[in-house]
C-alpha angles and dihedrals in degrees: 000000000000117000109221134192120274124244139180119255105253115265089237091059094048092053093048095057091046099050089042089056099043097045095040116114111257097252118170112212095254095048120129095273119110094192093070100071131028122272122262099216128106113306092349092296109179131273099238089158103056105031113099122187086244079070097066115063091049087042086055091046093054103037087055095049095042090051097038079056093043092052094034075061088057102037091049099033105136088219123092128261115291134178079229116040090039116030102025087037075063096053097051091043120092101031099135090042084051097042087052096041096043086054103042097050097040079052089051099049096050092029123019133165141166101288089042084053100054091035082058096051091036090057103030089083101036093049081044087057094037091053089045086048087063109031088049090049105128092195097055093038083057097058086042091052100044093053088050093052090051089040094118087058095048105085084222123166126241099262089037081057100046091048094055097053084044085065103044090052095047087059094039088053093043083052107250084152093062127103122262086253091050098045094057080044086061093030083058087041093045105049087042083052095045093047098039080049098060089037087059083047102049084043106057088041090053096041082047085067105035092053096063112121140235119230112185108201129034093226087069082063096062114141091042122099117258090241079067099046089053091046080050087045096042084045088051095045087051095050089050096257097119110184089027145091138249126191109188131204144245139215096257125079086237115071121208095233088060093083093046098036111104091178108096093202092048100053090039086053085053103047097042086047086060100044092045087061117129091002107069097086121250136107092302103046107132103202101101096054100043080059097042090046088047096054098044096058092052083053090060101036081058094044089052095049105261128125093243130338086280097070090045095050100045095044082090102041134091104237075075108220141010091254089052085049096051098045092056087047083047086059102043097047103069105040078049101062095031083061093044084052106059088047105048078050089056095051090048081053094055086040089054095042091055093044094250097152101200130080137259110278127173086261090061105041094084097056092038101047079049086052088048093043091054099050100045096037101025095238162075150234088242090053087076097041098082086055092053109078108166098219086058095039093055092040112032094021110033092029106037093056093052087050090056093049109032101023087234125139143195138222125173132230133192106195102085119095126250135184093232128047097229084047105109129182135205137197108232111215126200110236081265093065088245112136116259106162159352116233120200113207115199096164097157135086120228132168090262092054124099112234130266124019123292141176126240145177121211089178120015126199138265144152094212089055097037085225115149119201135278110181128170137202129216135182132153103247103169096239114227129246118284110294093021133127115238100239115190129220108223095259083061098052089045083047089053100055089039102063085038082062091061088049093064104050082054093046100041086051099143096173136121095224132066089212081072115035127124111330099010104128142114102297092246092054089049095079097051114083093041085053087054094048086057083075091076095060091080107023103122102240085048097046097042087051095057112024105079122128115279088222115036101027088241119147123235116288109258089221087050091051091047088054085053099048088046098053098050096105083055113127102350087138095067089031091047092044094045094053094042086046097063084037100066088040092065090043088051090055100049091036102075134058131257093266094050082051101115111222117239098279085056102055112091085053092051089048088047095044091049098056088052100052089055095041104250102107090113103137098212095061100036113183118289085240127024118200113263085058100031088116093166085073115032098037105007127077088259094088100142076345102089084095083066089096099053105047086038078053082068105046081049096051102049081047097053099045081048088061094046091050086058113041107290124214094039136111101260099053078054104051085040097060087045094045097050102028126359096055090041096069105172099326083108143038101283094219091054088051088060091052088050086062112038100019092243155067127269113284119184096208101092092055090052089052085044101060090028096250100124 
């Protein structure tokens, strides 16, 4: 109980809270707006069918005044500093402003529009400021401080500790230490950052869909299914190009018809289509924000006392230090392209062999390396589909395995609502039977969904706040042609497991804060324990359990499954370069300062110089991102971050070959993994977290042998 000195809330927060009450829509409290009250539903599941996008902005309105007079109550509170009445008081405050947010950006993100689109540019700015009113608050830094200071005479419990010098770093890195001069300096940086960065997301979302192209004939489709051809056709009906075909893009700079395309001038319109995203002008070119955003971190990080916007962002990671980070980039570079190298020369080999005349470019090296891949192992990637029906792979694959190592089960139901009709939701029950979750599975792409597979949490556990979880998957599975089955290709399936990974470690969330449930973690531990949970796609007991024909019931052949266990190694060189090469994209642009920053017009040859300095400017495997639609970085939470897979690759590998030292696929390794990692979220040091669980430190030598660079 630590006195501490009195002062005066800043002039910015108080009129904040002034201008958000008076401008906030006068809302009684049994209005008809769901998002005012908590849902009644089980677990606090979400209200889909009641929320409209006319909820949001006064829902925004209220839950940031509520929460600006909830923390003005701590911050000028007579009474002296307590853990309770000032950090937990913190914990409990903002729950409408979370509840709205939480939903609105999770519905954004899986089903976006127009109106979803302004609200979000409306609101980036203001949430940016709102989050600034309270972290620059003297008054309330004070109380934080002083109980920090005092921290040793608290009697405080672990978790209780951490939390408290959780909070003290968050306000420390959000510059409650700066001068007043300095604060309005990062509000203005913060709010251009939040709005440059909704402008990059909207863009690449936008340029995904304009730089579809247009194939005339069916005949220039040949090598796709014809599955394939009547989705082109459908896309091209829909865009008003009846008779025609659209092949439409991904997020990635790969595109899936590039390993199925035999037409050269197809596959080079495609590829040039993706890599031309974001840099070709018009009104979505992206190259002026990913400068401006550059530039501006570097402003803060400077602001805030670091050397560039890197060393801000890994202080709190586990890889340790920029110069850690770039000596395991250093060792994984080289081994990378070599590799690259010989099999992009295999496959010239193959070109040659068949009289292509041409050489090997990145819009060839997806059929080829299939090419390759069928003559040494005797297969193809096609050959699994037919084995890889989604409705077994999620139930008697993703599930199953989680049923052998946790004792947790699923049943759907079909009573909640969703906001899309494939959208399907399951109660997850402890081996006991008792409740423990509700998962939410959007497993199909459509035109409003934002790109790749992501984890989210529409409600997160604690213990304070008696909240239980609700986590949802989603991935952007094509979905077939009416009447079809969904049948998966193998990076589906891995992609599958993977995000179920990061489920669990939602749904297992055993914390008393809600700072530290589920998958809050530093960003380069959060990918972990999903990487970890890939391991169960192949394992024997898992694959025979859910390959099995769609059709017939048979299981996958065994010689099938020996070509694929001896082509896993196949093609890590190009995996292994395209990802490193994004990676040290992301590490170029937040390891300079603003005024190495490039302007717009200097992007794409800082981008290409860039590549050259690390050695990945190798033009057949261009980078799986390039910069104007990187949005992990730019307007994700990868920002410095993208390396995260990787190192979390080899806190993954050591765990994995851990588990297969002692027994695999049982119910202690299980409990164990939940006991010492997946319920402990971030109430404790992630990286003791990881020695908990294998024994040991990180050791990068079981992801070398993995990806056969050692």
């Amino acid at each position: 109980m630590t006195k501490h000195p009195r002062y005066p809330a800043s002039a910015a927060f108080t009129a904040l809270i002034v201008t958000a009450i008076a401008s906030m829509p006068v809302v009684a409290a049994d209005a008809e707006n769901p998002l005012l009250t908590e849902s009644t539903l089980p677990f606090g599941y979400p209200r889909f069918d009641l929320v409209q996008d006319a909820h949001f902005l006064p829902a925004f309105a209220q839950g940031m005044a509520e929460n600006l007079r909830e923390v003005a109550a701590i911050a000028d509170n007579p009474a002296s500093a307590t853990f309770d009445n000032t950090v937990v008081a913190l914990e409990r405050a903002g729950r409408l402003l979370s509840r709205v947010n939480g939903l609105f950006s999770n519905l954004n993100g899986t089903l976006t529009n127009p109106e979803r689109q302004k609200i979000q540019r409306d609101i980036a700015p203001k949430l940016s400021a709102h989050s600034d009113a309270i972290r620059l608050n003297p008054a309330l830094f004070a109380r934080i401080a002083a109980l920090y200071d005092a921290r040793a005479t608290l009697g405080l419990d672990a978790e209780s500790q951490r939390l408290l010098w959780r909070y003290h770093q968050d306000f420390v890195r959000s510059g409650a230490q700066l001068p007043e001069a300095d604060k309005a300096k990062l509000r203005a940086l913060n709010a251009d950052l939040a709005t440059l960065q909704t402008t990059l997301t909207q863009n690449v979302l936008k340029e995904r869909a304009a730089s579809a192209i247009v194939v005339a004939t069916r005949e220039e489709l040949a090598g796709l299914d014809d599955a394939a051809i009547d989705a082109a056709a459908a896309a091209a009906k829909t865009a008003g190009q009846e008779g025609k075909f659209l092949l439409s893009l991904q997020n990635t700079t790969g595109q899936p018809p590039l390993a199925s395309l035999k037409h050269r001038a197809v596959r080079e319109r495609l590829m040039a289509a993706s890599l031309a995203r974001g840099s070709r002008g018009g009104e979505f070119d992206n190259r002026a924000a990913v400068s401006a955003i550059a530039k501006k971190r570097a402003e803060r990080a400077a602001l805030l006392g670091f050397t560039h916007h890197a060393a801000y962002q890994l202080e709190e990671q586990t890889v340790g230090t920029v110069d850690v980070l770039n000596k395991l980039l250093a060792q994984l570079a080289p081994p990378a392209v070599a590799n690259a190298r010989r099999e992009a020369a295999a496959m010239q080999a193959l070109v040659d062999a068949e009289k292509g005349g041409f050489t090997i470019g990145a819009a060839d090296w997806e059929l080829y390396s299939e090419k390759v891949r069928q003559a040494r192992y005797a297969f193809d990637g096609e050959q699994l589909r037919p084995y890889f029906e989604l409705n077994r792979v999620v139930r008697d694959g993703v599930f199953y395995a989680a049923t052998r190592l946790y004792g947790i089960t699923f049943k759907e139901r079909r009573d909640l609502p969703v906001y899309e009709p494939s959208v399907r939701t399951f109660d997850v029950f402890e081996a006991d039977g008792t409740p423990l979750a509700i998962f939410i599975l959007d497993y199909y792409a459509r035109p409003t969904k934002n790109g790749g597979a992501w984890m989210n949490a529409y409600v997160s556990q604690s213990s304070l706040l008696g909240t239980r979880p609700v986590i949802a998957n989603h991935l952007n599975i094509p979905p077939p042609p009416a009447g079809q089955p969904t049948l998966l290709t193998y990076d589906e399936v891995n992609t599958a497991f993977h995000e179920f990974g990061h489920a669990l470690h939602g749904m297992f969330s055993k914390v008393k804060y809600p700072r530290f449930a589920g998958t809050a973690v530093p960003r380069d531990f959060v990918e972990y324990p999903s990487q970890v949970n890939e391991m169960w796609m192949t394992w024997p007991d898992v694959l025979k359990n859910y390959a099995k024909h769609h059709e017939t019931g048979a299981p996958i052949p065994a010689e099938l499954l020996a070509k694929v266990s001896a082509a896993a190694k196949f093609n890590q060189g190009f995996k292994t370069t395209e990802y490193l090469a994004a990676t040290l994209l992301d590490q170029a642009w937040h390891q300079i300062g603003a005024t190495e920053v490039p302007d717009a017009d200097g992007v794409l040859a800082f981008e290409a110089a860039a590549l050259k300095k690390y050695g990945v400017d190798f033009a057949p495997v261009p980078p799986r991102y390039r910069s104007t639609y990187f949005s992990h970085t730019f307007a994700g939470g990868y920002s410095a971050g993208y390396y995260s897979y990787i190192w979390s690759e080899v806190l993954d590998a050591c765990s994995v070959d851990w588990i297969k030292a002692h027994g695999g696929l049982t119910r202690a390794n299980g409990d164990r993994l939940r006991a010492t990692v997946l319920s402990r979220g971030g109430s404790d040091d992630a990286l003791k977290l990881f020695r908990d669980f294998t024994g040991g430190d990180p050791d990068v030598t079981p992801l070398l042998k993995r990806r056969g660079l050692d």
